[in-house]
mmCIF file as gemmi writes it, N, C-alpha and C atoms, coordinates in Angstrom:
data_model
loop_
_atom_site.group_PDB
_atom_site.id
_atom_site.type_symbol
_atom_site.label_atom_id
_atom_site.label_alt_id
_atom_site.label_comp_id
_atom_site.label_asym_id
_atom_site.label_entity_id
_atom_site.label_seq_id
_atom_site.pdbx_PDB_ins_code
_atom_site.Cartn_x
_atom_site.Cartn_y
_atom_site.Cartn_z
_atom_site.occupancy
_atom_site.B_iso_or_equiv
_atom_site.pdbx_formal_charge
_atom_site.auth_seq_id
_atom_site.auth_asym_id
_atom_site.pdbx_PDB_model_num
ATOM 1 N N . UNK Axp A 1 ? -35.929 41.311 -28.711 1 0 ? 1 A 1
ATOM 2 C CA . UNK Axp A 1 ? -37.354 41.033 -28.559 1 0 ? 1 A 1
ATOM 3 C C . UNK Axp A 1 ? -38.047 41.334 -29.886 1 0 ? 1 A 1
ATOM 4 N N . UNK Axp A 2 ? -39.032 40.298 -30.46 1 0 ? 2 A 1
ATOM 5 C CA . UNK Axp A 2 ? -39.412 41.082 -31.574 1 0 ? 2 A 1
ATOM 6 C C . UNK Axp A 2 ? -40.351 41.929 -31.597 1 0 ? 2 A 1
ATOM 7 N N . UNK Axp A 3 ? -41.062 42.612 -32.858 1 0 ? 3 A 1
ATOM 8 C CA . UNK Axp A 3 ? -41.852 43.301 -32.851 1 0 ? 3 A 1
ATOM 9 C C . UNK Axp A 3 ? -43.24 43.575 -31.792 1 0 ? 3 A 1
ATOM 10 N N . UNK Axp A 4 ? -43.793 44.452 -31.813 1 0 ? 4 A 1
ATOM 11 C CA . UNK Axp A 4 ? -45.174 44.341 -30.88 1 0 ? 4 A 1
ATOM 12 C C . UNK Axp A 4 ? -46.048 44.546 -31.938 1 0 ? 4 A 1
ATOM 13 N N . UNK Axp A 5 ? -47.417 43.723 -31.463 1 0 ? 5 A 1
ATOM 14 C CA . UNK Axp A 5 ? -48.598 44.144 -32.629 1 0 ? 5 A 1
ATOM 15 C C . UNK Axp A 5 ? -49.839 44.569 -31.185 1 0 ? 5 A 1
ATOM 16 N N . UNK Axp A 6 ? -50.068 45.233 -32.004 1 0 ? 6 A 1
ATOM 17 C CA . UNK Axp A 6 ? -51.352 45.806 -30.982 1 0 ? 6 A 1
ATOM 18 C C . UNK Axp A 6 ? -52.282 44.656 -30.858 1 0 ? 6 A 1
ATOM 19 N N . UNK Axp A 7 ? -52.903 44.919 -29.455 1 0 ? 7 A 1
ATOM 20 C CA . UNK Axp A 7 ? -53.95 43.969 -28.8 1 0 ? 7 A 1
ATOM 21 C C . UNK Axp A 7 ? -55.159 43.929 -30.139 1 0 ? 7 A 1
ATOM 22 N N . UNK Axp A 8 ? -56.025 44.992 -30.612 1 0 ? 8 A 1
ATOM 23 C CA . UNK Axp A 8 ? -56.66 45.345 -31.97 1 0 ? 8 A 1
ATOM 24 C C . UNK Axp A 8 ? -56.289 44.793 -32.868 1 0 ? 8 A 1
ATOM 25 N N . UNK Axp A 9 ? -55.194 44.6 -33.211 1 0 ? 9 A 1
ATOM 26 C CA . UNK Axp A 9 ? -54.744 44.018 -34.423 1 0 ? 9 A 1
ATOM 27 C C . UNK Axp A 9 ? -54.878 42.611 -34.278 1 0 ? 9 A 1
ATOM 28 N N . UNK Axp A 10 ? -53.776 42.139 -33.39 1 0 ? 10 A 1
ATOM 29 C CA . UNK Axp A 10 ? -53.92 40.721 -32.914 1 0 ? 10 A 1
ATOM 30 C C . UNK Axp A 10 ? -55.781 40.056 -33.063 1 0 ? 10 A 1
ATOM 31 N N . UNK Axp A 11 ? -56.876 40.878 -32.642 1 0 ? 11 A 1
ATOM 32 C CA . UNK Axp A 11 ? -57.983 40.035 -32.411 1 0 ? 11 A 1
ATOM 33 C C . UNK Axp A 11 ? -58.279 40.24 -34.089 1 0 ? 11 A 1
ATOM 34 N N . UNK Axp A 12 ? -58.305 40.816 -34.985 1 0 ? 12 A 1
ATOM 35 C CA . UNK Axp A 12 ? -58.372 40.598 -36.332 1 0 ? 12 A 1
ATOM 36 C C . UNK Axp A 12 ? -57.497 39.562 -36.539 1 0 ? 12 A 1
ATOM 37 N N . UNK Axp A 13 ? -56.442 39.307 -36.793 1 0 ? 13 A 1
ATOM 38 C CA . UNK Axp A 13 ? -55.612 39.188 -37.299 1 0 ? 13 A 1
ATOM 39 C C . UNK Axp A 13 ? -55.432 37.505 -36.445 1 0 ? 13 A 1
ATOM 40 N N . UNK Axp A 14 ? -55.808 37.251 -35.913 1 0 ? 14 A 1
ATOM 41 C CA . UNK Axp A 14 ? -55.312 35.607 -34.955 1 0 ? 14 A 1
ATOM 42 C C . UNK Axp A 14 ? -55.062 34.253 -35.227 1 0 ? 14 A 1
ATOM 43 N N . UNK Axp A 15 ? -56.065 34.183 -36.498 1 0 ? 15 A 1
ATOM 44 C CA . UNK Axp A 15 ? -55.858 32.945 -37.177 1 0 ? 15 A 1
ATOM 45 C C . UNK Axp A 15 ? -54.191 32.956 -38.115 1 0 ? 15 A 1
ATOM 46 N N . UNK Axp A 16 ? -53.657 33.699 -38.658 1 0 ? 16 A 1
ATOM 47 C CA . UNK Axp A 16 ? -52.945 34.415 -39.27 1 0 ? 16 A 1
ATOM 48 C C . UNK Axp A 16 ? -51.447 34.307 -38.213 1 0 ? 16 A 1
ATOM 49 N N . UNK Axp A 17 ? -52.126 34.703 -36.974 1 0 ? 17 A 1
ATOM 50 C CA . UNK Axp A 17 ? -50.497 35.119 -36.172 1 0 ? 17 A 1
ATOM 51 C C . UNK Axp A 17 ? -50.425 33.738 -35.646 1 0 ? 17 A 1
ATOM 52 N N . UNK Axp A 18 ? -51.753 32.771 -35.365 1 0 ? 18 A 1
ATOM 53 C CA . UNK Axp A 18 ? -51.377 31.588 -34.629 1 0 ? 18 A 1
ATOM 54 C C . UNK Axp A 18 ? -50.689 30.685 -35.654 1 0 ? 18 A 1
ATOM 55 N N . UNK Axp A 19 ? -50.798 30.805 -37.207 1 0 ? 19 A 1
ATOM 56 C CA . UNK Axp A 19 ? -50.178 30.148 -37.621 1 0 ? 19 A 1
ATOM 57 C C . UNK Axp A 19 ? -48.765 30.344 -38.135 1 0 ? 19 A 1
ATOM 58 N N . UNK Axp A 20 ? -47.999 31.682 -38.127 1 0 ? 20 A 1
ATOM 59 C CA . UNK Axp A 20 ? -47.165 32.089 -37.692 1 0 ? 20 A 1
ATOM 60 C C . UNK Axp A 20 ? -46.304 31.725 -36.534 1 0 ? 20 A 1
ATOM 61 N N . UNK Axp A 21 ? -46.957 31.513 -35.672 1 0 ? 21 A 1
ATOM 62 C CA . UNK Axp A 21 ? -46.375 31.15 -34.301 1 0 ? 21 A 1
ATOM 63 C C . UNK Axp A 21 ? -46.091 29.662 -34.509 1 0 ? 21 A 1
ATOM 64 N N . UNK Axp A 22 ? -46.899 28.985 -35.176 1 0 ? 22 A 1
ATOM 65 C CA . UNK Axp A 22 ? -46.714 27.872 -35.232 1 0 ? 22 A 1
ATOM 66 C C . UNK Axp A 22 ? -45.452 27.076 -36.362 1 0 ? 22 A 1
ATOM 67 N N . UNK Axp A 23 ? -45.238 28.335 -36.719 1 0 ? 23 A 1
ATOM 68 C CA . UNK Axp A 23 ? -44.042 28.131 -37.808 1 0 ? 23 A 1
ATOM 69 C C . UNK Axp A 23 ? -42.663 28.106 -37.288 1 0 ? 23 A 1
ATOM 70 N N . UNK Axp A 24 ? -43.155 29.387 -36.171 1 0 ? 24 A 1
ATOM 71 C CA . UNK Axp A 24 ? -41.92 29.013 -35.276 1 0 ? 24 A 1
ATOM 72 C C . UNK Axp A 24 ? -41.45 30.4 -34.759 1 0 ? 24 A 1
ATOM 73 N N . UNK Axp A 25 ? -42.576 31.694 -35.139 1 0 ? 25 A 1
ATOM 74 C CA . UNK Axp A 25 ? -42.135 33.241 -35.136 1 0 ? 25 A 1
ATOM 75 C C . UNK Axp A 25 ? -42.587 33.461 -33.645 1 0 ? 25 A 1
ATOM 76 N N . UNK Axp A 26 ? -42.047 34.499 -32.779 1 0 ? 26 A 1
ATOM 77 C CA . UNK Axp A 26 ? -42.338 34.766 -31.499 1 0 ? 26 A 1
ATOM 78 C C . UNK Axp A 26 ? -42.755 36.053 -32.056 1 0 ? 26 A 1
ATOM 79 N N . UNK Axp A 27 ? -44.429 36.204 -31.238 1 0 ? 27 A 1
ATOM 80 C CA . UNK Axp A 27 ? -45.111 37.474 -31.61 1 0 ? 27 A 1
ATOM 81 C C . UNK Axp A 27 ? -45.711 38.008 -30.305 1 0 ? 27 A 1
ATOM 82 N N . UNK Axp A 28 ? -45.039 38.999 -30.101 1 0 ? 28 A 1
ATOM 83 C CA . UNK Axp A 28 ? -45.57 39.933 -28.626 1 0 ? 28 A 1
ATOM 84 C C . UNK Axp A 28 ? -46.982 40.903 -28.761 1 0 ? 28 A 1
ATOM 85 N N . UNK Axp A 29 ? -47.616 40.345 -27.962 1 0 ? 29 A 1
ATOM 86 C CA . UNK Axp A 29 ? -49.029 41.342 -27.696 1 0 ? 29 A 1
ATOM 87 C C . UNK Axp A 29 ? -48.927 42.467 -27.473 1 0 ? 29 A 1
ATOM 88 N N . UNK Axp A 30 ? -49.429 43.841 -27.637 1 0 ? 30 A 1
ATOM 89 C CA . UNK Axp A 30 ? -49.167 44.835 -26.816 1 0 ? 30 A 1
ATOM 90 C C . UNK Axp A 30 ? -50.954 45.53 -26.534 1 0 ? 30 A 1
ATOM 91 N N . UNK Axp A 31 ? -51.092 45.647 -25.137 1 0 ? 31 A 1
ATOM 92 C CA . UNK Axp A 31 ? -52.204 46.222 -24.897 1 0 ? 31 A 1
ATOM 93 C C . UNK Axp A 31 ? -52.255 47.803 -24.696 1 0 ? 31 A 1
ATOM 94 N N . UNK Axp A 32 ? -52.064 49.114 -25.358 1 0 ? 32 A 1
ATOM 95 C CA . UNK Axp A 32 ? -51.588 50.392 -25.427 1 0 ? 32 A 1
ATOM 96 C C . UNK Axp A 32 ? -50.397 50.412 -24.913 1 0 ? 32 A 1
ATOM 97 N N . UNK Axp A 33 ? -49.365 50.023 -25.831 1 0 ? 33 A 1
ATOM 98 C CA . UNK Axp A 33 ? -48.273 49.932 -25.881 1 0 ? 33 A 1
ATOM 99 C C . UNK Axp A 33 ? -47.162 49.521 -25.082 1 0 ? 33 A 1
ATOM 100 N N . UNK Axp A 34 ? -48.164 48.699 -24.5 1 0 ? 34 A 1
ATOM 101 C CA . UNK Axp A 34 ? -47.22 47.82 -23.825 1 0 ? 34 A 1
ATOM 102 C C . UNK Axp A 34 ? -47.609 46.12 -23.32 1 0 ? 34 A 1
ATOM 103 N N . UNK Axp A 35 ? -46.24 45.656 -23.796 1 0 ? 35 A 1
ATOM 104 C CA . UNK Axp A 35 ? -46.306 44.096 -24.35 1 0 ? 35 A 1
ATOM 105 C C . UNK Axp A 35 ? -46.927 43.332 -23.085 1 0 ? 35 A 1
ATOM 106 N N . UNK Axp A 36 ? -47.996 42.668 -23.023 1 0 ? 36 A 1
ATOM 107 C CA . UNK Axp A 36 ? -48.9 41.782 -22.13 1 0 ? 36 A 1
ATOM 108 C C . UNK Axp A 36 ? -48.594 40.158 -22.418 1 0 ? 36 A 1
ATOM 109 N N . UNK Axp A 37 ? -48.975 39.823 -23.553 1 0 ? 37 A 1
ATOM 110 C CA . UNK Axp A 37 ? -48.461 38.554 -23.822 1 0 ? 37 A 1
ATOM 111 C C . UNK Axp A 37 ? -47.775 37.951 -25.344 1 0 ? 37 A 1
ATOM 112 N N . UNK Axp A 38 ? -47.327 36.82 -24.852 1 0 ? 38 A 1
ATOM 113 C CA . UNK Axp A 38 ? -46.333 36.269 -25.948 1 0 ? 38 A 1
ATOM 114 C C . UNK Axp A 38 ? -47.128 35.065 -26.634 1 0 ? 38 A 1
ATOM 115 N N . UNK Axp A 39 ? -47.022 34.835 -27.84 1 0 ? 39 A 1
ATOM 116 C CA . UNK Axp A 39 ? -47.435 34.14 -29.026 1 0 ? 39 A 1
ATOM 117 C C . UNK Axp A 39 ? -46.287 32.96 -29.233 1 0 ? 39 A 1
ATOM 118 N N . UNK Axp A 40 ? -46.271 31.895 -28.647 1 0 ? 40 A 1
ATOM 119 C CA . UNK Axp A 40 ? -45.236 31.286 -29.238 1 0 ? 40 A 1
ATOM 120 C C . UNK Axp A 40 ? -45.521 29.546 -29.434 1 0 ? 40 A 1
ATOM 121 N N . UNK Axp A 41 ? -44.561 29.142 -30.453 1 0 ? 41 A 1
ATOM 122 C CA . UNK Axp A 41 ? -44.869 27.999 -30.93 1 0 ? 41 A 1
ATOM 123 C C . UNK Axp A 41 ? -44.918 26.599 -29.489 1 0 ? 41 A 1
ATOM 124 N N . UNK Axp A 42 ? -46.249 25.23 -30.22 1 0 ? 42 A 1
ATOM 125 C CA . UNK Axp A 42 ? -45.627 25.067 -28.675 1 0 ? 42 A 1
ATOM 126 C C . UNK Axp A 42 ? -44.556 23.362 -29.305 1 0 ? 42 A 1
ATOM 127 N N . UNK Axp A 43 ? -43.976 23.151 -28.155 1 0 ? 43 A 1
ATOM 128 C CA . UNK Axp A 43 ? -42.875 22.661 -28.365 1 0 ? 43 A 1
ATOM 129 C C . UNK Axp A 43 ? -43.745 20.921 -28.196 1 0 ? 43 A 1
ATOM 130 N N . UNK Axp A 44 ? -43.186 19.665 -29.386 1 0 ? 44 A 1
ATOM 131 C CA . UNK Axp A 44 ? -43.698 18.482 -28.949 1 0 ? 44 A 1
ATOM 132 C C . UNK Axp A 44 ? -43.27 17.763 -28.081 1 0 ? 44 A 1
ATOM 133 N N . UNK Axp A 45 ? -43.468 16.974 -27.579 1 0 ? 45 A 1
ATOM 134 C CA . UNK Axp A 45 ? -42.808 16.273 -26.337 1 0 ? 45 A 1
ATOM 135 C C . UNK Axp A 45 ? -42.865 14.373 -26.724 1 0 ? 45 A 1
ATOM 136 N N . UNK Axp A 46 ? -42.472 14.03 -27.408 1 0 ? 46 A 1
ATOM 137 C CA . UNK Axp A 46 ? -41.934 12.817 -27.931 1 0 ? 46 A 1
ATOM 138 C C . UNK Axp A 46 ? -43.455 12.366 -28.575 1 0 ? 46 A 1
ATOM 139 N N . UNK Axp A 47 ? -43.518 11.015 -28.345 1 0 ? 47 A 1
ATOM 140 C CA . UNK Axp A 47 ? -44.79 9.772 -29.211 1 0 ? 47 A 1
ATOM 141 C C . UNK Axp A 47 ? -46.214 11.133 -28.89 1 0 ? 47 A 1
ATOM 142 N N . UNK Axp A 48 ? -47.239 10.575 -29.781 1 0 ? 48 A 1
ATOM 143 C CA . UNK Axp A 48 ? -48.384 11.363 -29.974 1 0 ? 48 A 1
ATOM 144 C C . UNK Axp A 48 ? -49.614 10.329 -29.374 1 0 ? 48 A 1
ATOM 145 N N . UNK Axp A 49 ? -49.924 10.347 -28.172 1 0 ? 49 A 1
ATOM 146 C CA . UNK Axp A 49 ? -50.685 9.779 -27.412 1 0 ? 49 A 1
ATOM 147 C C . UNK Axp A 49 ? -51.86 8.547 -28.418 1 0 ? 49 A 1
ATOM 148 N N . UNK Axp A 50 ? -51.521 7.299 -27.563 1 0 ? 50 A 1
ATOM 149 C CA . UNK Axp A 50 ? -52.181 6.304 -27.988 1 0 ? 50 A 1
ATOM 150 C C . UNK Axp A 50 ? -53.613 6.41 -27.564 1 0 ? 50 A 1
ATOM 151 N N . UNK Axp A 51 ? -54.512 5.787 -28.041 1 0 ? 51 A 1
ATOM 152 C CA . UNK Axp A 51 ? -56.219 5.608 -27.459 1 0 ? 51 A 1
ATOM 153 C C . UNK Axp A 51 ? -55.958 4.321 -26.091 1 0 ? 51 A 1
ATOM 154 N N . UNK Axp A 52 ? -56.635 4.643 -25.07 1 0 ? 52 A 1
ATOM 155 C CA . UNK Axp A 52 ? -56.235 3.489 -24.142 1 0 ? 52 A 1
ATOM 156 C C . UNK Axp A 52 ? -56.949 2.419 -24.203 1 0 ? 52 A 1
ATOM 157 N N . UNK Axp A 53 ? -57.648 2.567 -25.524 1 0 ? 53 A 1
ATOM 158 C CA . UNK Axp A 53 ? -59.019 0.795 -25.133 1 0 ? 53 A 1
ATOM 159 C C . UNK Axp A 53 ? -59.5 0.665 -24.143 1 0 ? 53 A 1
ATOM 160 N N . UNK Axp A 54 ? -59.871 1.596 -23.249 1 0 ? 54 A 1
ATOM 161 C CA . UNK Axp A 54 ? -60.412 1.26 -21.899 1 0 ? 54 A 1
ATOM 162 C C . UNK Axp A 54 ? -61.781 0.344 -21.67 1 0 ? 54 A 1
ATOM 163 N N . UNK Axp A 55 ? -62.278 0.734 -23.193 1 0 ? 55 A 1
ATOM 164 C CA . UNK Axp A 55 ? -63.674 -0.234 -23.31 1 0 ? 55 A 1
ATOM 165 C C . UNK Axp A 55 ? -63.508 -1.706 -23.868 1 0 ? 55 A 1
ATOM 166 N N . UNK Axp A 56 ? -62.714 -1.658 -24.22 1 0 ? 56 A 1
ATOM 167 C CA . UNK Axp A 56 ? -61.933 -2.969 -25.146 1 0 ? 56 A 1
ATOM 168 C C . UNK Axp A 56 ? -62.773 -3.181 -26.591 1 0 ? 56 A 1
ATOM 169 N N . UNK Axp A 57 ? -63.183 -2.196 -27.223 1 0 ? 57 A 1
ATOM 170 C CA . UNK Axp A 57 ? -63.657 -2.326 -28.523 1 0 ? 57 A 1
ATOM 171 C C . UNK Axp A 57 ? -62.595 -2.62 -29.454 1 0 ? 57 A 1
ATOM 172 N N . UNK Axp A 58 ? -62.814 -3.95 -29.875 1 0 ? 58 A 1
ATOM 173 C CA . UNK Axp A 58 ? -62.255 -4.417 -31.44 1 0 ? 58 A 1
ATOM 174 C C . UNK Axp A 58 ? -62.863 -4.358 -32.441 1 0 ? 58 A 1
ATOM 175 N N . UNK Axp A 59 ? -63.856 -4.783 -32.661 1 0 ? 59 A 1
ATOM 176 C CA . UNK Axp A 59 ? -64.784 -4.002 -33.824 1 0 ? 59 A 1
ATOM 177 C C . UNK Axp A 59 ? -65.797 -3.359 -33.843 1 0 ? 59 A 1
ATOM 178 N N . UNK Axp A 60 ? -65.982 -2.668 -34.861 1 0 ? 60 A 1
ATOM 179 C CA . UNK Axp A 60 ? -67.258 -1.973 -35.66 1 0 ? 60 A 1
ATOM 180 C C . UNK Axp A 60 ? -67.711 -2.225 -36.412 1 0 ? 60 A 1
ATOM 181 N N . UNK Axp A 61 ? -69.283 -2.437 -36.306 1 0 ? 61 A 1
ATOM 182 C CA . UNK Axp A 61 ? -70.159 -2.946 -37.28 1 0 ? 61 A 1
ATOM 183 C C . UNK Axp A 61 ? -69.762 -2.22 -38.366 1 0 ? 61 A 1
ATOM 184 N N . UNK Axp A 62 ? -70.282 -2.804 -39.654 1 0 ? 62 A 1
ATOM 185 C CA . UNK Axp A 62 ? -69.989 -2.109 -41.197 1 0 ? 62 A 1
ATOM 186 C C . UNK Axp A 62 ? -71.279 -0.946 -40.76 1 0 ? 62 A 1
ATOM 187 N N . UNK Axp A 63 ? -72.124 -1.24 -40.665 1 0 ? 63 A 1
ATOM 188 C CA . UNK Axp A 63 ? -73.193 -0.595 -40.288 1 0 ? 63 A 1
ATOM 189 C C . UNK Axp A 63 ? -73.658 0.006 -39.415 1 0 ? 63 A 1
ATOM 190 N N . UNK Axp A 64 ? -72.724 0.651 -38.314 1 0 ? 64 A 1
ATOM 191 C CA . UNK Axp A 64 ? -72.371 1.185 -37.158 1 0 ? 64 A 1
ATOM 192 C C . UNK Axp A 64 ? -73.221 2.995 -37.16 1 0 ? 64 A 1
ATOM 193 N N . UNK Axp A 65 ? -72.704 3.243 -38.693 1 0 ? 65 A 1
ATOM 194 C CA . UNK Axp A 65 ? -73.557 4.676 -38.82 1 0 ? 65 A 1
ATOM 195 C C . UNK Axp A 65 ? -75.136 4.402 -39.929 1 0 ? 65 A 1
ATOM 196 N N . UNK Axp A 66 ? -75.45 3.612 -40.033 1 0 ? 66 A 1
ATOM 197 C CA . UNK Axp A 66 ? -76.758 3.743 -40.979 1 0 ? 66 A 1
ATOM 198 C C . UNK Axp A 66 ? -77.648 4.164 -39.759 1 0 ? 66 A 1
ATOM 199 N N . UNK Axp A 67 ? -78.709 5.01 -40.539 1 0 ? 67 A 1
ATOM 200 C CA . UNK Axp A 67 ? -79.735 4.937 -39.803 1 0 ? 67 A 1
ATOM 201 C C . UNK Axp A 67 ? -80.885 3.793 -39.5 1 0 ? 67 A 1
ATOM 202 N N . UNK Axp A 68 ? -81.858 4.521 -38.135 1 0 ? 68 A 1
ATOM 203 C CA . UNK Axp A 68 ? -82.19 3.134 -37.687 1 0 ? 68 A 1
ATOM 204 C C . UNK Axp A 68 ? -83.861 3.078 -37.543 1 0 ? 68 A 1
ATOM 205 N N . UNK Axp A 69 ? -84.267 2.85 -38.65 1 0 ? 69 A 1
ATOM 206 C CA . UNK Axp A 69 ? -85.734 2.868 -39.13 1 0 ? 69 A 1
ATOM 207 C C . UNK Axp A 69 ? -86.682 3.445 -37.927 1 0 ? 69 A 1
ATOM 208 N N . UNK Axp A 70 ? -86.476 2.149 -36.67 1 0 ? 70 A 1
ATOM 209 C CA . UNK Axp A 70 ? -87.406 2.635 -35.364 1 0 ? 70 A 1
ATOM 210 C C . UNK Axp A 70 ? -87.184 4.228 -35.017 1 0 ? 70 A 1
ATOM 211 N N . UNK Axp A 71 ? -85.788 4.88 -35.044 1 0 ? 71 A 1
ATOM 212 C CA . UNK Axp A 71 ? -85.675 6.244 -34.784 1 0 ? 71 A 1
ATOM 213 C C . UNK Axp A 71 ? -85.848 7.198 -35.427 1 0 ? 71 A 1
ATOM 214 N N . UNK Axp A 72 ? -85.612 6.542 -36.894 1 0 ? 72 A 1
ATOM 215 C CA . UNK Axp A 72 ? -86.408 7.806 -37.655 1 0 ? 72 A 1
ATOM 216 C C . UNK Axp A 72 ? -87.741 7.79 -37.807 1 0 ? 72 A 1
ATOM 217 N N . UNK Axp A 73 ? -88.251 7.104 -37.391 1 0 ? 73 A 1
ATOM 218 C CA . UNK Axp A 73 ? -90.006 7.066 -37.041 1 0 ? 73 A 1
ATOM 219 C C . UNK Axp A 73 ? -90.565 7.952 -35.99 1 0 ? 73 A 1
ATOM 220 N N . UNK Axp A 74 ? -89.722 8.183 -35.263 1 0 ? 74 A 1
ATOM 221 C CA . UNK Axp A 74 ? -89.736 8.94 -34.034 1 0 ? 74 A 1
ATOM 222 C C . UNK Axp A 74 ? -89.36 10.412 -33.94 1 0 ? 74 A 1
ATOM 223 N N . UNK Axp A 75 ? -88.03 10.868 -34.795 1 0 ? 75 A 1
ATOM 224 C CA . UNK Axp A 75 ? -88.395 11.65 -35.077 1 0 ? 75 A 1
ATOM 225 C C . UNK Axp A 75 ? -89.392 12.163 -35.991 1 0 ? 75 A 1
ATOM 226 N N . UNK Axp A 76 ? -89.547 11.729 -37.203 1 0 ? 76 A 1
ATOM 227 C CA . UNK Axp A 76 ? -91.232 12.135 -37.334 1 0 ? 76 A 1
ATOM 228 C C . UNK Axp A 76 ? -92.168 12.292 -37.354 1 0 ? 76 A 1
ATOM 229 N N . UNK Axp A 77 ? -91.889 11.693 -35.995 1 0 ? 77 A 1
ATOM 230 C CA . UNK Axp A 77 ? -93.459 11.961 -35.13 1 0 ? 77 A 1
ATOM 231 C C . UNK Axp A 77 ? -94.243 10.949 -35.369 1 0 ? 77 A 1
ATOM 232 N N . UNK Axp A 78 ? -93.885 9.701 -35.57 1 0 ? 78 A 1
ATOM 233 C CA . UNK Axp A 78 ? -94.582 8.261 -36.041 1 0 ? 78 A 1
ATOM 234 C C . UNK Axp A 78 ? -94.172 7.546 -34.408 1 0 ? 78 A 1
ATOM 235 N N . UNK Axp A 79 ? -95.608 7.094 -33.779 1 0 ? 79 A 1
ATOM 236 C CA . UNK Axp A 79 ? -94.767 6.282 -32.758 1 0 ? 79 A 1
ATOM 237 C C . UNK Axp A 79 ? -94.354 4.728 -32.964 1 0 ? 79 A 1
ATOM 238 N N . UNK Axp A 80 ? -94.779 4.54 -34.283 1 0 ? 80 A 1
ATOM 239 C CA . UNK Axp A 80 ? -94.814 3.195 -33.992 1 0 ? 80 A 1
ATOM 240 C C . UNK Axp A 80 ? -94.629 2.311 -33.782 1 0 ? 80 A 1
């Protein structure tokens, strides 16, 4: 079994152990000295999920993100 790191440590320390874990290290929790939970890498499970087109969008305007004169009027308080 490997090492234990204290529950304290672990909440400092998390960004650090999750990427550890993700390397492939098994890291045991311990809440006053004794191990609660396990840190471990997670395993992939084949293809990396497609988008389902459920809306059937094929394109996007070039201009899809510009802003849009009437709304920025509005937010500043212009109704016009």
């Amino acid at each position: 079994m490997p090492p234990f790191i204290s529950l304290h440590d672990a909440e400092i320390q998390l960004s650090s152990l999750v990427d550890r874990a993700a390397a492939g290290e098994e890291i045991v929790i311990a809440k006053n000295g004794v191990p609660c939970a396990r840190l471990v890498p997670i395993v992939s499970h084949g293809q990396r999920r497609t988008p389902a087109n459920a809306m059937r969008i094929e394109y996007t305007a070039a201009d899809f993100d510009a802003p849009d004169p009437g709304i920025e009027c509005l937010f500043a308080g212009d109704p016009a």
